[in-house]
N, C-alpha and C positions, 0 to 999 in steps of 0.2 A: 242412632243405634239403639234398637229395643233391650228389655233389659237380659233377652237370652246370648245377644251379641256380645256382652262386656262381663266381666268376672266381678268385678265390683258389688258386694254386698253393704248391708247396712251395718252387718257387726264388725266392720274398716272401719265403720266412720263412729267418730268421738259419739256421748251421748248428750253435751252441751248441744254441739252443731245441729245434730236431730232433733232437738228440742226447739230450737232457730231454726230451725226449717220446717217444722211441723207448723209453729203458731204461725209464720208467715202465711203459710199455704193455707193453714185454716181462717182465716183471715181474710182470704179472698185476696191473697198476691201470688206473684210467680216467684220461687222460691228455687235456685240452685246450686249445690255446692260446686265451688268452681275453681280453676286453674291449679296449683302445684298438690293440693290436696287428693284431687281428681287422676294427676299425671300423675303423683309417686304410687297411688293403690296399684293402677296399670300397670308401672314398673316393678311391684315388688316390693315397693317402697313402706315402711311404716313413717307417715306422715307426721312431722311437729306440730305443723296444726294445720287448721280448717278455716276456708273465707269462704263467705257468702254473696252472692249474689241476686239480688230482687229491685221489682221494679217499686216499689216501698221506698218513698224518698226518707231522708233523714230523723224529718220530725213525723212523719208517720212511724218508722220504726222507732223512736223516742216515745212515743205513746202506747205503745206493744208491750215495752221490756221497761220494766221500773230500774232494771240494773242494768241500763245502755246507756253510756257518756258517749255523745259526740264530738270528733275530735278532727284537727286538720284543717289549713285553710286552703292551701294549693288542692288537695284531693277532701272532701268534708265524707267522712265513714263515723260507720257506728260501731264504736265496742259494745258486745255485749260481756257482764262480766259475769264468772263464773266463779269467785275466789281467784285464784291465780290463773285460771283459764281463762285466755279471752277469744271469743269467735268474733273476727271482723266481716262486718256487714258493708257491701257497698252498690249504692243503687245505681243501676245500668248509665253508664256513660253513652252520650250522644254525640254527635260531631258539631267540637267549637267554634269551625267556621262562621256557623249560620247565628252566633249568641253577639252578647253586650261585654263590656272589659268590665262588668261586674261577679259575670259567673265564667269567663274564659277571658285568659290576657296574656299572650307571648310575647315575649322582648325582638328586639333588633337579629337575634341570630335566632331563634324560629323556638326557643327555649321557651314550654310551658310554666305559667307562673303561677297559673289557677286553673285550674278545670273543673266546673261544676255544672256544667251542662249534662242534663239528665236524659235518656232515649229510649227504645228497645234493644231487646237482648243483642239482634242482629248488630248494631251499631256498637254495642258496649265489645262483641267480640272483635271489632274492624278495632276496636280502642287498643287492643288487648298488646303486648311486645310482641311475643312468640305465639307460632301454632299449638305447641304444643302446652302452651296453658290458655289457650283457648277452647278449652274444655270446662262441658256442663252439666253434672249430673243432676236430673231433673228429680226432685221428691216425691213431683204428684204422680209417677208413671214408672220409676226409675231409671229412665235411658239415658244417652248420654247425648249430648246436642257436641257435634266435632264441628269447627269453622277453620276454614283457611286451608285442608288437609291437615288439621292439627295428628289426629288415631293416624294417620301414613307417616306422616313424620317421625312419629313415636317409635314407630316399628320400624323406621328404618334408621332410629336415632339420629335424630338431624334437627339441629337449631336453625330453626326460622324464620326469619324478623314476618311480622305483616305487616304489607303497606311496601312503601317505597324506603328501604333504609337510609337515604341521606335524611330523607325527611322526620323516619323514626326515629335517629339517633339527636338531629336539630333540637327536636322536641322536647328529649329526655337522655344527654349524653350520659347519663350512669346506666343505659341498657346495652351502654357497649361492655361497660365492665360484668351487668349479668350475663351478658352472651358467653363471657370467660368462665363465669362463675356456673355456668349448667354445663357446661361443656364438658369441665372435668368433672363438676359433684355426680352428675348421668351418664358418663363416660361415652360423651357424644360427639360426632364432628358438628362445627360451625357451618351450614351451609356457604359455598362460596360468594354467590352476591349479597348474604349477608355480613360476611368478611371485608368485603372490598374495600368499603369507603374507612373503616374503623381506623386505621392508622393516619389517614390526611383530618379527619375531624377526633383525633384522641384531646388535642388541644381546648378542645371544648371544656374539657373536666374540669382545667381551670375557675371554667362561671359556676361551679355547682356550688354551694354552701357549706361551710365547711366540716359542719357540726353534719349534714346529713353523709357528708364522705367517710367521718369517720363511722359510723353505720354499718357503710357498706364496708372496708377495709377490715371490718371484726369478721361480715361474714366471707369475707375473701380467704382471710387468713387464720381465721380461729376457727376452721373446720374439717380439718383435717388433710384439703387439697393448699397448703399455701405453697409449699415447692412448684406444683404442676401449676398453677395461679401465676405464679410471679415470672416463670418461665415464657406463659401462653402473654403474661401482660408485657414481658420487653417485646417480644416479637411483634406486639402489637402498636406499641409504644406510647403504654397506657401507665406505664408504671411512672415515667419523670416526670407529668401534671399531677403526679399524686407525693413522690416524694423529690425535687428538685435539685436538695442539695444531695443526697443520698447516688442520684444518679450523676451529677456534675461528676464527683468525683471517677464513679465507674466509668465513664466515657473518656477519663482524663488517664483510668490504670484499668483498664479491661479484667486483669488477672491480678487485679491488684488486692489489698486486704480489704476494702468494703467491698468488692465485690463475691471476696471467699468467704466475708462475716454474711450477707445474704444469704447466699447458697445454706451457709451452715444454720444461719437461726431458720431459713425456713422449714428444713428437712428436720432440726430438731423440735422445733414444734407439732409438725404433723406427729414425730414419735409421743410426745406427752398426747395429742390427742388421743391416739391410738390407744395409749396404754391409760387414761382416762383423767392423767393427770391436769394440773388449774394450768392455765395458760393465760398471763394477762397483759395489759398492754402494756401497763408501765416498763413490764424487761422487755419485752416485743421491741417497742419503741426507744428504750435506752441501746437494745443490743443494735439495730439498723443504724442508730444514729449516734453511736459512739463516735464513728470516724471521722463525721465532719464536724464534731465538740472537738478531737484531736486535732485538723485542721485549721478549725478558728482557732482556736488558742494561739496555736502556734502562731498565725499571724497577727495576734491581738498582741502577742509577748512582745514580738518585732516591733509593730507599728507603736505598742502605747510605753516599752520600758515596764510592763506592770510584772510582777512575780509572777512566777512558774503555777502557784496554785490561783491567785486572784484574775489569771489569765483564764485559766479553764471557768471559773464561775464566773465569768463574762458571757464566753464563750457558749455554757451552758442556755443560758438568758437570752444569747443570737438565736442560735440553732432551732429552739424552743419556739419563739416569736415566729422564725421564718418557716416553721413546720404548720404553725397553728395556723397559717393564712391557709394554708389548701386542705389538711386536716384538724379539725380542734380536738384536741387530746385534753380533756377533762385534769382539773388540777388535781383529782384525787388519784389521776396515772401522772402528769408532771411532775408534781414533788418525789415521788418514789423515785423515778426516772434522776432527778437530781440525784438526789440519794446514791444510788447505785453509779453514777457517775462521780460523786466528788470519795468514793470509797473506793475507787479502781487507785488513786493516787495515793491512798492510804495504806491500802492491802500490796502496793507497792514496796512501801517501804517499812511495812506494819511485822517485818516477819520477826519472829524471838518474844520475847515474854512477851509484849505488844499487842501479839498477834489473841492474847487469852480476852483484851477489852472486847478486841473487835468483833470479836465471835457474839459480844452481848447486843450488836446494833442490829436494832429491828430488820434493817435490807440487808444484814451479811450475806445470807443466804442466798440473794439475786446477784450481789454485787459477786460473789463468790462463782456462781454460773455463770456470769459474763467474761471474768477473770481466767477461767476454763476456754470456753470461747476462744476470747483472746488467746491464748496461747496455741490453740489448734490453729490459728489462722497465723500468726505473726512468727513461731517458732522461736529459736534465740532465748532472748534472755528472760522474755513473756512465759515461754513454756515451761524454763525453770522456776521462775516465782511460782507460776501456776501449780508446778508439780510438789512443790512444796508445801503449799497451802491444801493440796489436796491428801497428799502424807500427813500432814498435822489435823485437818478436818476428819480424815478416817481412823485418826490411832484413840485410844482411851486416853482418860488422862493421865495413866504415867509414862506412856509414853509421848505424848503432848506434853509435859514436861522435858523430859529428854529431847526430844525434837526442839522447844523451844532452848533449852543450855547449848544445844550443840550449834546453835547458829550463833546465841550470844559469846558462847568460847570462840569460835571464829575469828566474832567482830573485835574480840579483845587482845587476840593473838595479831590479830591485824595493826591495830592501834601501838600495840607495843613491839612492834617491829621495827627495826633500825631503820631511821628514819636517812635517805637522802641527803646528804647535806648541798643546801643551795648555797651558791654562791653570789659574796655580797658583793654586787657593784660599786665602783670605785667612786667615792664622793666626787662630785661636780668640782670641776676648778675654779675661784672665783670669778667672777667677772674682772678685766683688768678695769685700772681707775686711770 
């Protein structure tokens, strides 16, 4: 497509990336910017960032840019750095059939483990997931090079694997969770044969690493689509290889309370998005996985004898471990996540003067959101702690005061209330001799 065919100008594109594509091109390489960059200008879109594409291997481009770290062993790209800007460079993929288990190497289920076989452009688009980033805005000419009917696609909004999708998805089972993730963020339908196979190989996501899961699970759900995400991922049945115990339970209580605490953390997330507020994973991950800390415990109490509170910081520790095998949540969102968990049983029973310490602990504030949460979901006796704690966080402090005497008069009027008298049972009669 020449460049009067496409609306695409230069003052879209960053002025790092055109600097990375200027000296490519001057240089004597083929220089393009390529895929979501390319598709979000199309769209409308103002683009986060900008990739590259040339046929400049690594350490050629290493020798161009005195500010380019090459990085990656599965996929080898070049940062180029810009201060906090970074334009990722990546020279055309070839097909790893025809290479060595040096620079191409898949396992037993058809999962890519290295790809660094290098080609033409033609080849790196056959590489590409979708059509619709298989898009090439060329520097030297400005046209756009479309492969696979990527520009048809676009326009008629339609996600379309290239290639054979049992084979695409074998190779890289997290393009099943992007096909979710464009779907909603472009407000596009999944084409159907690329739909088909996703729910009989969802089970793949298992083998993916867990540190790169959780990656994707920030852009899943810290973008504003995690409600419409998490909805398109059960129907898929993408979401239990990703949280296992989270799902045991919903399959166990369909309409039960983790599955009304999902619904609800994810719809309030999108609002913090929306309204531009921090969204991090520590609450994320403590609000989804309250329920099955509540369920270990509980069976930890039964099975080991251990206290009510030593039971949950077990339980904590389980839940944790068996999250981390398929997502790894970084210990600087774990310990918060404790935090805001071992403070639910506090703010339980924290209410009256008590409740003035607790307001000093660094997670009040998350724990205090979850505790909200909770009582939107469980009703009862949650919703009253909850609404209390919410009257006492909203009042000033002399009414924080008063709020806090009127609970302690309560507890004291209680205390000093005619007690029951129990009745003592009658001494054992000796044994006869």
């Amino acid at each position: 497509m020449s460049r009067d065919g496409h609306s695409i100008s230069r003052r879209q594109i960053s002025e790092n990336a055109l600097k990375v594509l200027y000296r490519l091109n001057k240089s004597g390489y083929k220089a393009y910017l390529v895929g979501g960059g390319v598709r979000d200008i199309l769209l409308g879109i103002e683009p986060k960032d900008f990739d590259v594409a040339t046929n400049a291997t690594p350490d050629d481009i290493k020798k161009l840019f005195r500010n380019c770290r090459l990085v990656g062993r599965r996929f080898r790209l070049a940062h180029i750095v810009f201060g906090r800007d970074v334009i990722e460079v990546a020279t055309f993929r070839g097909h790893h059939s025809e290479s060595n288990d040096k620079v191409s190497k898949s396992n037993a289920e058809g999962r890519l483990l290295r790809d660094n076989v290098y080609g033409e452009i033609d080849e790196d688009a056959e590489r590409r997931d979708f059509t619709i980033n298989a898009l090439y805005y060329d520097i030297s000419d400005y046209s756009i090079r479309s492969y696979g009917g990527g520009i048809n696609d676009l326009n008629a909004r339609k996600i379309k694997l290239i290639g054979d999708p049992d084979t695409r998805y074998r190779e890289d089972p997290v393009r099943m969770l992007r096909a979710v993730r464009f779907a909603t963020k472009l407000d596009m339908q999944i084409d159907a044969v690329t739909a088909d196979p996703i729910k009989a190989l969802a089970p793949l996501l298992g083998d993916i690493p867990a540190a790169r899961m959780y990656e994707e699970v920030l852009k899943l759900f810290f973008a504003g689509k995690a409600e419409a995400n998490y909805h398109m991922m059960q129907d898929f049945g993408l979401f239990a290889p990703l949280f296992p115990q989270v799902s045991a339970l919903i399959e166990e209580s369909p309409k039960g309370h983790t599955a009304k605490m999902l619904q609800t953390v994810m719809r309030n997330t999108d609002l913090r998005v929306s309204e531009d507020k921090t969204v991090t994973p520590a609450f994320f991950f403590a609000a989804i996985l309250w329920y099955p800390v509540k369920q270990r415990a509980d069976d930890i109490a039964i099975e080991s004898g251990l206290t009510h509170y030593d039971a949950y910081v077990a339980a904590m520790g389980d839940v944790l471990e068996k999250q981390c095998l398929t997502i790894s949540l970084p210990r600087r969102f774990s310990t918060p996540a404790r935090d805001i968990w071992q403070l639910q049983l506090r703010l339980e029973r924290g209410q009256g003067t008590r409740a003035f310490k607790l307001l000093e602990h660094p997670k009040f504030r998350a724990a205090y959101d979850l505790l909200l949460l909770r009582g939107e979901v469980e009703a009862g006796n949650t919703a009253k702690i909850a609404d209390w704690w919410q009257a006492f966080v909203e009042a000033d402090e002399t009414d924080r005061s008063d709020i806090a005497k009127s609970i302690k008069s309560s507890n004291t009027r209680n205390r000093n209330a005619p007690q029951r008298k129990r009745r003592r049972k009658p001494a054992a009669k000796p044994a006869e001799e």
